[in-house]
DSSP file (Angstrom, degrees, kcal/mol; ACC not computed):
  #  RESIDUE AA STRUCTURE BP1 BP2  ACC     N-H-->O    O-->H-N    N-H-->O    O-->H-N    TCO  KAPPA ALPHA  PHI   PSI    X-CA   Y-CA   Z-CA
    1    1 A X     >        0   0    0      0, 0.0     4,-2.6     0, 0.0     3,-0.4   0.000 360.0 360.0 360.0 -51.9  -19.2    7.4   47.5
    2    2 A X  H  >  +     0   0    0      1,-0.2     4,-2.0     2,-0.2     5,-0.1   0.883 360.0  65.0 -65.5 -28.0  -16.5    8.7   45.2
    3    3 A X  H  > S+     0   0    0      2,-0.2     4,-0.9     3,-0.2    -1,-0.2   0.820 111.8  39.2  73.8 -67.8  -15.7    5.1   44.4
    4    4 A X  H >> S+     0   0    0     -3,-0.4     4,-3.0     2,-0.2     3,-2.1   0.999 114.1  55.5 -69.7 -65.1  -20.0    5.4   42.7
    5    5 A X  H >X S+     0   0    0     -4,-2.6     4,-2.4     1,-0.3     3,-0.5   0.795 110.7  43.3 -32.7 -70.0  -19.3    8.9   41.4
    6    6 A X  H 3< S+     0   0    0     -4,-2.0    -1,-0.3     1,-0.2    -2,-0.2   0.333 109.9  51.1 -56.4  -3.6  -16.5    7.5   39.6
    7    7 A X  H << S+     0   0    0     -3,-2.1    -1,-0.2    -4,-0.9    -2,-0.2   0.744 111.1  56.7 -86.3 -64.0  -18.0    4.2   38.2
    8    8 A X  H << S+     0   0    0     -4,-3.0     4,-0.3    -3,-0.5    -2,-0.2   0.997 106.9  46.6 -70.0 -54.5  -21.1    6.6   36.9
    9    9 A X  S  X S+     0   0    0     -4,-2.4     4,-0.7    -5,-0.5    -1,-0.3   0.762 110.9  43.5-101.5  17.5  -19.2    8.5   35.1
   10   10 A X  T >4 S+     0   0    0     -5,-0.2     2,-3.6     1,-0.2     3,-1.1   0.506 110.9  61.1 -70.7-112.4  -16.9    6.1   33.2
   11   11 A X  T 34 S+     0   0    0      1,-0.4    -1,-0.2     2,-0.2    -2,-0.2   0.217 113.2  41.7  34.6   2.1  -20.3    4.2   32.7
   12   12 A X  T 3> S+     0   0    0     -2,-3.6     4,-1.2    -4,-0.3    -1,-0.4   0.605 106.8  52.8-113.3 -55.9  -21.2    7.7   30.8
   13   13 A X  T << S+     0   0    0     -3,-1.1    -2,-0.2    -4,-0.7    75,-0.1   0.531 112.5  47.8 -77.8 -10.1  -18.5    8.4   29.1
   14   14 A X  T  4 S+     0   0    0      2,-0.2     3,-0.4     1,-0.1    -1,-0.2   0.413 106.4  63.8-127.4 -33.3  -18.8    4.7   27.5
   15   15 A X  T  4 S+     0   0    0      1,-0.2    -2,-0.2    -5,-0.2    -3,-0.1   0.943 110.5  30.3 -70.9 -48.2  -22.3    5.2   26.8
   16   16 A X  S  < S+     0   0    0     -4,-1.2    -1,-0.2     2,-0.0    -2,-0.2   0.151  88.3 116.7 -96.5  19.6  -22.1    7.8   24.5
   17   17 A X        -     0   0    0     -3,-0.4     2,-0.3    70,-0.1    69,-0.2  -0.497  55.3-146.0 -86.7 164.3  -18.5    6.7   22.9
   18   18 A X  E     -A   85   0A   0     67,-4.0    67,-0.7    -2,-0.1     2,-0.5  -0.848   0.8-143.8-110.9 136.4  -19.1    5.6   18.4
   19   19 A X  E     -A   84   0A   0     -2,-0.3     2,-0.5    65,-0.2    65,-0.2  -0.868  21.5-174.9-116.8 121.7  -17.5    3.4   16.8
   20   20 A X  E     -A   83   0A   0     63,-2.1    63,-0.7    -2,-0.5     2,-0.4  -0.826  23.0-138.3-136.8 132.3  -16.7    4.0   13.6
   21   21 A X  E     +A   82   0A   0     -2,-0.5     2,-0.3    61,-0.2    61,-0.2  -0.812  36.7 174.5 -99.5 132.3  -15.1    2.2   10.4
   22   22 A X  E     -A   81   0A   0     59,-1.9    59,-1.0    -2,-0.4    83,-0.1  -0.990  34.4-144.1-133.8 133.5  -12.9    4.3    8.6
   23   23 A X  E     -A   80   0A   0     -2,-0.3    17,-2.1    57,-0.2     2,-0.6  -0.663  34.7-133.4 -92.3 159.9  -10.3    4.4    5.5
   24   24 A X  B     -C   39   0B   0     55,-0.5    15,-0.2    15,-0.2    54,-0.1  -0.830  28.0-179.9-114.3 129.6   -7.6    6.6    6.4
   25   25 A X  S    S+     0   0    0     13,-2.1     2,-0.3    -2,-0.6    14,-0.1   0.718  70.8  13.1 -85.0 -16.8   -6.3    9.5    3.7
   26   26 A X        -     0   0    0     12,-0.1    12,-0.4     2,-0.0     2,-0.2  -0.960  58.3-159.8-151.3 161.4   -3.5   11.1    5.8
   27   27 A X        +     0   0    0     -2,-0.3     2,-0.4    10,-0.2    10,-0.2  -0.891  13.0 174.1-135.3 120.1   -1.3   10.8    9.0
   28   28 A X        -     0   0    0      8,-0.2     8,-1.8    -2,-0.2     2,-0.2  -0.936  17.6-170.0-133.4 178.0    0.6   13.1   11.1
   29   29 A X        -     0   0    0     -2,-0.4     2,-0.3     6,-0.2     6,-0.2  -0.657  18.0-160.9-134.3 176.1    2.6   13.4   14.1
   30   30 A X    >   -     0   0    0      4,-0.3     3,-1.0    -2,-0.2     4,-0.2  -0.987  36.4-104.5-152.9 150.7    3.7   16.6   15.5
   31   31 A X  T 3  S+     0   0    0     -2,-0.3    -2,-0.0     1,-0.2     0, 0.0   0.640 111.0  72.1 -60.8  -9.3    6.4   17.7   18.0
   32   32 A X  T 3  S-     0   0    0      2,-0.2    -1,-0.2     1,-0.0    28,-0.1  -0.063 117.3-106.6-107.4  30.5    3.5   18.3   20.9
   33   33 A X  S <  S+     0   0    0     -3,-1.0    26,-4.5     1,-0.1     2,-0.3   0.625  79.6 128.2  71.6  -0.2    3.1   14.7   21.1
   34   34 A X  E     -D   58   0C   0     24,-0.2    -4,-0.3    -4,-0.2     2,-0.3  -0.860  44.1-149.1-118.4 153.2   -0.5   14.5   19.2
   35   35 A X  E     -D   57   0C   0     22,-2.3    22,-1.9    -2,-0.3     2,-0.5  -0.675  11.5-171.5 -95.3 145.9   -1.3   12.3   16.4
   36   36 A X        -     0   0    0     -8,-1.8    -8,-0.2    -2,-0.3     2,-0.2  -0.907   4.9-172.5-132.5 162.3   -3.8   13.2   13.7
   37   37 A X        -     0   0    0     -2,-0.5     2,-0.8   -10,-0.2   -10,-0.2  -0.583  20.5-136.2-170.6 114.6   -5.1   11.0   11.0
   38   38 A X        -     0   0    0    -12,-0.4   -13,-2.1    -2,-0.2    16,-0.1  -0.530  22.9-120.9 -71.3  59.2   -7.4   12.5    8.0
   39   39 A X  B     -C   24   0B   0     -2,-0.8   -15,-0.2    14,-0.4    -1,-0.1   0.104   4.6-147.2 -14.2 132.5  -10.9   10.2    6.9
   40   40 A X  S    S+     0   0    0    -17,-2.1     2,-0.5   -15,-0.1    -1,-0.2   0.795  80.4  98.2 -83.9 -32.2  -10.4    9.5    3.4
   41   41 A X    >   -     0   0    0    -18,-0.5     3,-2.1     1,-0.1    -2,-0.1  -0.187  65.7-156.3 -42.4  96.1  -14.9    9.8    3.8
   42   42 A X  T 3  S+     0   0    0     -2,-0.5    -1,-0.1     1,-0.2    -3,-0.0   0.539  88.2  61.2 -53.6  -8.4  -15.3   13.4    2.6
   43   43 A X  T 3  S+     0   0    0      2,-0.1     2,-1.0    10,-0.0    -1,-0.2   0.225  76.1 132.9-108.9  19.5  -18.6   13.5    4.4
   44   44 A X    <   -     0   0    0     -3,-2.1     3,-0.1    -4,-0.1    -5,-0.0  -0.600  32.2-178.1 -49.6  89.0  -16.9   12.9    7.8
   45   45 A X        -     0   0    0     -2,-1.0     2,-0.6     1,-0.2     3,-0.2  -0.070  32.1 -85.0 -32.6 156.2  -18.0   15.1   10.6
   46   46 A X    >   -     0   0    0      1,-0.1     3,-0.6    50,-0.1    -1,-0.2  -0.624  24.9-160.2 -83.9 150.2  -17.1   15.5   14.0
   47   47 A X  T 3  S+     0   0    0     -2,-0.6    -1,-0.1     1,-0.2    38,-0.0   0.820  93.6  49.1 -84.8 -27.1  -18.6   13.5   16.4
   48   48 A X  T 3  S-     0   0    0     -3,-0.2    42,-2.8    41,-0.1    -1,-0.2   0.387 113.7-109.8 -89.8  10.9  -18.0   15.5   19.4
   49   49 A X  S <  S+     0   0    0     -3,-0.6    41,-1.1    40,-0.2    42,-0.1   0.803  76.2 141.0  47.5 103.3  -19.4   19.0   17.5
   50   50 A X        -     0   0    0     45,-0.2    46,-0.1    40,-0.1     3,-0.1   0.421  60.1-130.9-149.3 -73.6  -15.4   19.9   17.7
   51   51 A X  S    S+     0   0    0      1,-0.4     2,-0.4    44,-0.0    45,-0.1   0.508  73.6  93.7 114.6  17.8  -15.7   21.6   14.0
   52   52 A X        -     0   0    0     43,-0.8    -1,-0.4     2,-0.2    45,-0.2  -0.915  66.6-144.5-128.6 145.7  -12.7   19.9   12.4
   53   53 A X  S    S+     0   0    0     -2,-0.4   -14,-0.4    -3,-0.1    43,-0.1   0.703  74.5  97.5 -86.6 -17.0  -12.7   16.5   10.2
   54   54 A X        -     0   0    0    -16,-0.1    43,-1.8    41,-0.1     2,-0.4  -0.253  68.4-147.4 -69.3 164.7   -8.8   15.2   11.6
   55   55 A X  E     -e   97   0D   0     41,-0.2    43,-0.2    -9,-0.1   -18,-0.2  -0.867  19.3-156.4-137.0 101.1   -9.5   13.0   14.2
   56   56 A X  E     +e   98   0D   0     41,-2.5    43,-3.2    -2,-0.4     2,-0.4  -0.167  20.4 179.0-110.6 170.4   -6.7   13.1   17.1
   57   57 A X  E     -D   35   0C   0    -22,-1.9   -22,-2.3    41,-0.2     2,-0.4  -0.974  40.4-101.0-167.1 151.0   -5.0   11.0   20.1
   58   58 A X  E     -D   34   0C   0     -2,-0.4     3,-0.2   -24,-0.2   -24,-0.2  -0.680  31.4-175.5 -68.4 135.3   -2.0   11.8   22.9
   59   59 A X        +     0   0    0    -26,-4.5     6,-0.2    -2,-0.4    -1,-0.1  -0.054  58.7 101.1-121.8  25.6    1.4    9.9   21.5
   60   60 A X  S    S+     0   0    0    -28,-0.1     2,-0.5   -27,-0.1    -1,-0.2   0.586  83.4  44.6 -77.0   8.0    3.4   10.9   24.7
   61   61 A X  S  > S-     0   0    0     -3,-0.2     4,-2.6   -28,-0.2   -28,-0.0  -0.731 104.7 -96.6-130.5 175.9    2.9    7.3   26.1
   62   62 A X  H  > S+     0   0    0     -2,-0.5     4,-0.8     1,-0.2     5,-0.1   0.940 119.9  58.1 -39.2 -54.0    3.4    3.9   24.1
   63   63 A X  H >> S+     0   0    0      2,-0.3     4,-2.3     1,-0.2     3,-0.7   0.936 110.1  51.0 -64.3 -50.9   -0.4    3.2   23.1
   64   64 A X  H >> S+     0   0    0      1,-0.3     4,-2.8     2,-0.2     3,-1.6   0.964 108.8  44.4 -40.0 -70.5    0.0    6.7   21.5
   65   65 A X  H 3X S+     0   0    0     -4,-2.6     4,-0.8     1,-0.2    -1,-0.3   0.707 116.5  48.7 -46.9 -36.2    2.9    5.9   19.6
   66   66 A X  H <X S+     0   0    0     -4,-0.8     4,-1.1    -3,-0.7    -1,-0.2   0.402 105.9  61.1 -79.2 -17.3    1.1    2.2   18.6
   67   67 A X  H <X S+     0   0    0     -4,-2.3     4,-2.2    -3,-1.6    -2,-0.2   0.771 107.9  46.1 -69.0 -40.6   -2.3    4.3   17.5
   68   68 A X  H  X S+     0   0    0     -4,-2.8     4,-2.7    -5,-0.4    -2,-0.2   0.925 106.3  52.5 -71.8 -48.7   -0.1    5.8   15.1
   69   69 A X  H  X S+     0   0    0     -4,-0.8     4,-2.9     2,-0.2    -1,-0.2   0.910 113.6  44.8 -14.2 -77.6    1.6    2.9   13.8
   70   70 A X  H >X S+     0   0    0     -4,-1.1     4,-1.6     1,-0.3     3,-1.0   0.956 109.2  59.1 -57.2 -69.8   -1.8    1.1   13.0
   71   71 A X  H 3X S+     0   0    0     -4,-2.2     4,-1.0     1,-0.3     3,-0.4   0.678 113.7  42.1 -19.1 -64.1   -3.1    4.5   11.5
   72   72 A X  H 3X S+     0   0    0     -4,-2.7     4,-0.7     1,-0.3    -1,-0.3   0.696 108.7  49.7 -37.6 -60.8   -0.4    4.2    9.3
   73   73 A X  H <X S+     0   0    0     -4,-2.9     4,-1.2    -3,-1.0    -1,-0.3   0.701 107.2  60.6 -47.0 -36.8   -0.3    0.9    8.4
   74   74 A X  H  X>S+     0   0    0     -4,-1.6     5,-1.2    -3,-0.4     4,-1.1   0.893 111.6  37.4 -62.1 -63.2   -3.9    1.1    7.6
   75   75 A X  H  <5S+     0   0    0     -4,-1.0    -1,-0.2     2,-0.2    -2,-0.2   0.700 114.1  51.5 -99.8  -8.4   -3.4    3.7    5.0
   76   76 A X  H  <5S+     0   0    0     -4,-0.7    -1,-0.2    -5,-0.2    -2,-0.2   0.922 119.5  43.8 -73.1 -52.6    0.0    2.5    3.4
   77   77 A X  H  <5S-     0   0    0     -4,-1.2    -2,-0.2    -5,-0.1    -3,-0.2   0.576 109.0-119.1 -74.3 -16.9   -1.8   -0.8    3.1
   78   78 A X  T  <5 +     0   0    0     -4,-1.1     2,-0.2     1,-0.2    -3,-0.2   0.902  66.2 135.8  74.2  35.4   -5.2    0.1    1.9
   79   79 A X      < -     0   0    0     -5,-1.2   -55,-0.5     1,-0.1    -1,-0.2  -0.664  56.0-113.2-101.1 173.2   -7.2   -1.4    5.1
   80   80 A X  E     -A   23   0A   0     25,-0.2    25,-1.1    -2,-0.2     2,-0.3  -0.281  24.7-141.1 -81.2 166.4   -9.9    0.2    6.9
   81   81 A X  E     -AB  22 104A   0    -59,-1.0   -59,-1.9    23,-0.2     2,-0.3  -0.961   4.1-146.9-128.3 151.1   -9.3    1.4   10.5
   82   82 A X  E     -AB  21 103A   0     21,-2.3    21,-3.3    -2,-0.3     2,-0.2  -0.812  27.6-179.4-104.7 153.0  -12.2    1.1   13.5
   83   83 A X  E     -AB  20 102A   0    -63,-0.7   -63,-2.1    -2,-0.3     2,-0.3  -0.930  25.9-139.9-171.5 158.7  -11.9    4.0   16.0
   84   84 A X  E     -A   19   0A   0     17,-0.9    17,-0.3    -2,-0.2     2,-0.3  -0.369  12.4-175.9 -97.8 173.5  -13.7    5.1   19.2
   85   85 A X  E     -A   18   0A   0    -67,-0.7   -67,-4.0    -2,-0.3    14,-0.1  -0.769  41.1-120.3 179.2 148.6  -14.4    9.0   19.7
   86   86 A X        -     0   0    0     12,-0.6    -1,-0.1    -2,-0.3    13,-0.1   0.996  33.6-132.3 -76.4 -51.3  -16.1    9.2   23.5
   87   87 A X        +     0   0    0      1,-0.3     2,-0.4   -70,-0.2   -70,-0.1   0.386  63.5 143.3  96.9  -6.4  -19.7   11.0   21.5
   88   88 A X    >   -     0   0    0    -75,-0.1     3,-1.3     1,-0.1    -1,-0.3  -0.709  59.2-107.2 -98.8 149.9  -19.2   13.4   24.3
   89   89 A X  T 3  S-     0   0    0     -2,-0.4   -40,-0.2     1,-0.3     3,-0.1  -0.278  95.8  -1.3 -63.2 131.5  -20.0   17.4   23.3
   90   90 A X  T 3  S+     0   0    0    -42,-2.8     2,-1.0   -41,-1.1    -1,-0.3   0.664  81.0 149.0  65.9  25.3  -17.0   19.5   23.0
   91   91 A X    <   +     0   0    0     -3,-1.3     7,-0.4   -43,-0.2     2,-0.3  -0.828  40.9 141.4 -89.5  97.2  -14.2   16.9   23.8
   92   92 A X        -     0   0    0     -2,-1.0     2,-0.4    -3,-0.1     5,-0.2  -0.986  55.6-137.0-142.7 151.4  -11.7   18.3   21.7
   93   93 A X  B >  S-F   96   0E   0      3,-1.3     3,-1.2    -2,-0.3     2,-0.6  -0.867  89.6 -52.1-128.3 117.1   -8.2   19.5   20.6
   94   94 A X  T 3  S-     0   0    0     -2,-0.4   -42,-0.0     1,-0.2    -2,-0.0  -0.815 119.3 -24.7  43.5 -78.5   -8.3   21.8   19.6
   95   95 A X  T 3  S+     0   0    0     -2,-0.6   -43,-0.8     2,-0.1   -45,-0.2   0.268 116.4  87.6-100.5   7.6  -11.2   21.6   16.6
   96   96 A X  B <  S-F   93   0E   0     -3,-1.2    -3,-1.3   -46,-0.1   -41,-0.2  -0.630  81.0-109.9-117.1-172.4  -10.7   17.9   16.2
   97   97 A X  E     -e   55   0D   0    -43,-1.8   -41,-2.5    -2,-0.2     2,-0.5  -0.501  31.6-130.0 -78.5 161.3  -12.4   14.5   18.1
   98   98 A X  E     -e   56   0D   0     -7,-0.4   -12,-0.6   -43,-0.2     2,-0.3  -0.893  17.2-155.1-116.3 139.3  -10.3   13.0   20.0
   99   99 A X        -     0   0    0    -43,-3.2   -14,-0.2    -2,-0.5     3,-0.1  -0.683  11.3-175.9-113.6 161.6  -10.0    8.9   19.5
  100  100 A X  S    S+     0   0    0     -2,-0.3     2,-0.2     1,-0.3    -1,-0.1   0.227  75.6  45.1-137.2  16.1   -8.7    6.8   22.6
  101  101 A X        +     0   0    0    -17,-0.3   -17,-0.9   -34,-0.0     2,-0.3  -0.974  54.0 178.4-158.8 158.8   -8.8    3.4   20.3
  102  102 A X  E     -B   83   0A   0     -2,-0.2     2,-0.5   -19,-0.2   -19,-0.2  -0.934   6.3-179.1-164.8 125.3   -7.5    2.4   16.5
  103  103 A X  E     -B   82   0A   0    -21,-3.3   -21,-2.3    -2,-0.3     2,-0.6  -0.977  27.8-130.1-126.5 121.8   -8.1   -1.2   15.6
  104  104 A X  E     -B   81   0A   0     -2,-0.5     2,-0.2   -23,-0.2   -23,-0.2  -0.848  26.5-128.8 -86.1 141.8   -6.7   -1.9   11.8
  105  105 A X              0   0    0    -25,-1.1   -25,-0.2    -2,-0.6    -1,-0.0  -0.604 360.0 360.0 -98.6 106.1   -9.5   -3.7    9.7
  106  106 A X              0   0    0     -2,-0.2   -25,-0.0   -27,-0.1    -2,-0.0   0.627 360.0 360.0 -62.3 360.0   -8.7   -7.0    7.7
């Protein structure tokens, strides 16, 4: 039974996640482990209602640290970036969405 519970709600969270192509205008890291990175799109919202336009992700583990990278490369380089945000209400940190994927864009 938890086995189903847990099924249904990845299968939820995956339901409502966006994907979304983005250029990026800033990046920054911070000593508390989180990455931000700044839509160059001035009509960028949050996706999650969060109230901020930065768009954020954990960089204590590898992937973090490799989210950032790309983010980076992406905006030194002038490519687009793809990135997930879950779509779910209020998933935030603090006022921004939180992204759990960053693909740089040939």
């Amino acid at each position: 039974m938890r086995v189903l519970v847990l099924i249904l709600t990845l299968l939820s969270n995956v339901a409502f996640a966006g994907i979304y192509e983005v250029e990026v205008c800033k990046v920054q890291s911070q000593t508390n482990d989180t990455g931000f990175l700044y839509p160059c799109d001035k009509s960028w919202v949050s996706k999650n209602n969060c109230g901020g336009s930065w768009v954020v992700w954990d960089m204590s583990e590898g992937q973090g640290k490799a989210m950032y990278s790309t983010a980076l490369a992406a905006m030194l380089f002038n490519k687009t970036i793809t990135l997930r945000v879950s779509g779910v209400d209020g998933e935030c940190i603090k006022s921004y969405d939180i992204t759990s994927m960053i693909r740089i864009n040939k």
